[in-house]
Steps between C-alpha positions, in 0.01 A plus 500: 500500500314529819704457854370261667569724847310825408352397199745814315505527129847415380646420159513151378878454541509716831752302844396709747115716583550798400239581725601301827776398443479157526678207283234356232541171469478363135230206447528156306239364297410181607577270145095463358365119540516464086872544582555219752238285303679535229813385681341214662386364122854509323546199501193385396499765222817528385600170294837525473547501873642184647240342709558506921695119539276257726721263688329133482468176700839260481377164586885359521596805749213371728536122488894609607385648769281279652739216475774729651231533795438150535872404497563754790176360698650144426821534622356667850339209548736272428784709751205509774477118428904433565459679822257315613599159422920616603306593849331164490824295424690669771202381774476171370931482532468617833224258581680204377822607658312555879330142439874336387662548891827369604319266691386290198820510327679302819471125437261273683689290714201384772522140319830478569576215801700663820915450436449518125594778278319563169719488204187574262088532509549098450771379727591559823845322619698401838864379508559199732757256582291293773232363262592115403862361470788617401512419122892420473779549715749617205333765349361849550138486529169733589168402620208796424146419626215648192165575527296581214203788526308364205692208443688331212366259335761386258809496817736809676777596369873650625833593451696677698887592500822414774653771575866478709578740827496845289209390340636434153337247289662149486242295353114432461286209580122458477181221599157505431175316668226300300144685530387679833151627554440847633598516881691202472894480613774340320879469550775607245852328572778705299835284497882547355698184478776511655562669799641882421635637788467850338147492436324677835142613377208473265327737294164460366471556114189370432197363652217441319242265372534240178331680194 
């Protein structure tokens, strides 16, 4: 064997030069290309070798998935879609709250006439003792001026109940008036027969047009 450093003749199974010195390095032969050819054909030659496994198309495993996708898509749009109409709702609350003031919930009294009070959006009343005579002179009685807003066609309407110093009920009486047009002012006369000297108010119970 040659070394490769000074080109010395050594023996074939020689470490070391014996005439430098120096380490020889042993060589591998490179496997010949009938070797790895023949390597690269087993399988092809050899017949009872299991062929390589090829992995193939699952039509169920994609269908899955693309329904899984468009399930996830769906229900992005559909959470986008809540948010959007929740925002809209809560504008459109607001909105109608802003337009519904506490000015438009108070009642509209401008039709009422001046001394009356409104006992509903219909009727507006007025106690009075100075309009006409005196209807008896041995009984309790009330006189109550009406006016009607709209008016009622088929007559008015009221009760009302006595009530004694400490304003306990002692009794009830009521009246009513044939047909008044709207505007138009009628008088209710509430009487109790006879005289009760414990009897010293009235109470309205109801006032209100004829069905």
């Amino acid at each position: 064997m040659n070394c490769k450093f000074c080109q010395g003749q050594n023996d074939a199974d020689a470490v070391f030069c014996k005439n430098c010195g120096s380490r020889i390095a042993a060589e591998t032969a490179a496997p010949t290309s009938q070797e790895s050819s023949s390597h690269a054909t087993f399988f092809e030659s050899n017949p009872y070798a299991p062929a390589p496994t090829k992995k193939k198309f699952n039509p169920v495993v994609m269908i899955a998935a693309i329904a899984a996708a468009a399930i996830v898509v769906i229900a992005v749009i559909g959470l986008s879609s809540n948010s959007s109409t929740s925002d809209s709702t809560d504008y459109s609350s607001s909105e109608t709250w802003d337009d519904t003031s506490t000015e438009s919930l108070v009642p509209d009294t401008s039709w009422v006439p001046a001394g009356y009070t409104s006992y509903d959006d219909n009727i507006a009343y007025k106690w009075t003792t100075q309009e006409g005579s005196d209807p008896c002179s041995d009984c309790n009685f009330w006189k109550m001026k009406v006016v009607p807003h709209y008016g009622c066609s088929n007559g008015v309407y009221g009760e009302i109940n006595m009530l004694d110093a400490s304003e306990t009920r002692v009794d009830w009486t009521n009246d009513s008036l044939p047909s008044l047009g709207a505007g138009e002012t009628g008088l209710l006369v509430f009487e109790n027969y006879p005289w009760d000297e414990s009897i010293d108010s009235g109470e309205i119970v109801e006032l209100t047009c004829h069905p």
